[in-house]
C-alpha positions in Angstrom: 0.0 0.0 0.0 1.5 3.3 -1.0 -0.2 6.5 0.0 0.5 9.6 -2.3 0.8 13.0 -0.6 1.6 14.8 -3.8 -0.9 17.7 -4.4 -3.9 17.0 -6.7 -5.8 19.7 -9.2 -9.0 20.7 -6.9 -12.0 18.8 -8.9 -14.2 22.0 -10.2 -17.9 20.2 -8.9 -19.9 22.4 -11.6 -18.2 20.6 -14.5 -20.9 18.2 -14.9 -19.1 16.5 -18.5 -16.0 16.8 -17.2 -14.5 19.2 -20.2 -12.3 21.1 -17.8 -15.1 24.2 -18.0 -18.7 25.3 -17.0 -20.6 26.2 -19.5 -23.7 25.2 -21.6 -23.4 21.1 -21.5 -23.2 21.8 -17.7 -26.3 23.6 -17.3 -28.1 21.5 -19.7 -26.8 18.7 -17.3 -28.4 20.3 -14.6 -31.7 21.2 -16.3 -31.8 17.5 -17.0 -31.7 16.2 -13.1 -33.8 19.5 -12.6 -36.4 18.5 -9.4 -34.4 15.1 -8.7 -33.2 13.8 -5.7 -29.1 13.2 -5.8 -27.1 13.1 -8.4 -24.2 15.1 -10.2 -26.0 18.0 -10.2 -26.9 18.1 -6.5 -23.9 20.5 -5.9 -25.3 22.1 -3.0 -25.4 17.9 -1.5 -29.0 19.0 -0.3 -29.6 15.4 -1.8 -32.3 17.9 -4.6 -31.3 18.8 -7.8 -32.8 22.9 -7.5 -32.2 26.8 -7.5 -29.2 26.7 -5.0 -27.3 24.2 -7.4 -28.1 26.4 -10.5 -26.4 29.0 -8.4 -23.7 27.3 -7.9 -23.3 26.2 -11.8 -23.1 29.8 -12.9 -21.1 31.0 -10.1 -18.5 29.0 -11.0 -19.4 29.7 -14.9 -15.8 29.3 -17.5 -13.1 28.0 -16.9 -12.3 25.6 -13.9 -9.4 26.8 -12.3 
């Protein structure tokens, strides 16, 4: 077992596809688990897809860091 200290890029949450950026696929994403209970697009972790995690989407809207 080897355990690796090195520092890891942060994971940007809002990038729903995973394209390195938050943009239009994202909030599509989101629209799509829109009223649903879990999922990627919870990214509030209220456990409900809603207007909090849209907030989050384009607060964090562009590149991820």
């Amino acid at each position: 077992f080897v355990l690796d200290l090195r520092p890891t890029k942060q994971p940007c949450p809002a990038d729903l596809d995973g394209n390195g950026e938050v943009g239009a696929p994202d909030i599509a994403n989101l629209l799509g688990q829109w009223g649903g209970f879990g999922g990627s697009a919870d990214l509030d972790g209220n456990g409900e897809v809603g207007a909090p995690d849209l907030a989050i989407l384009l607060r964090a809207w562009g590149a991820c860091p």
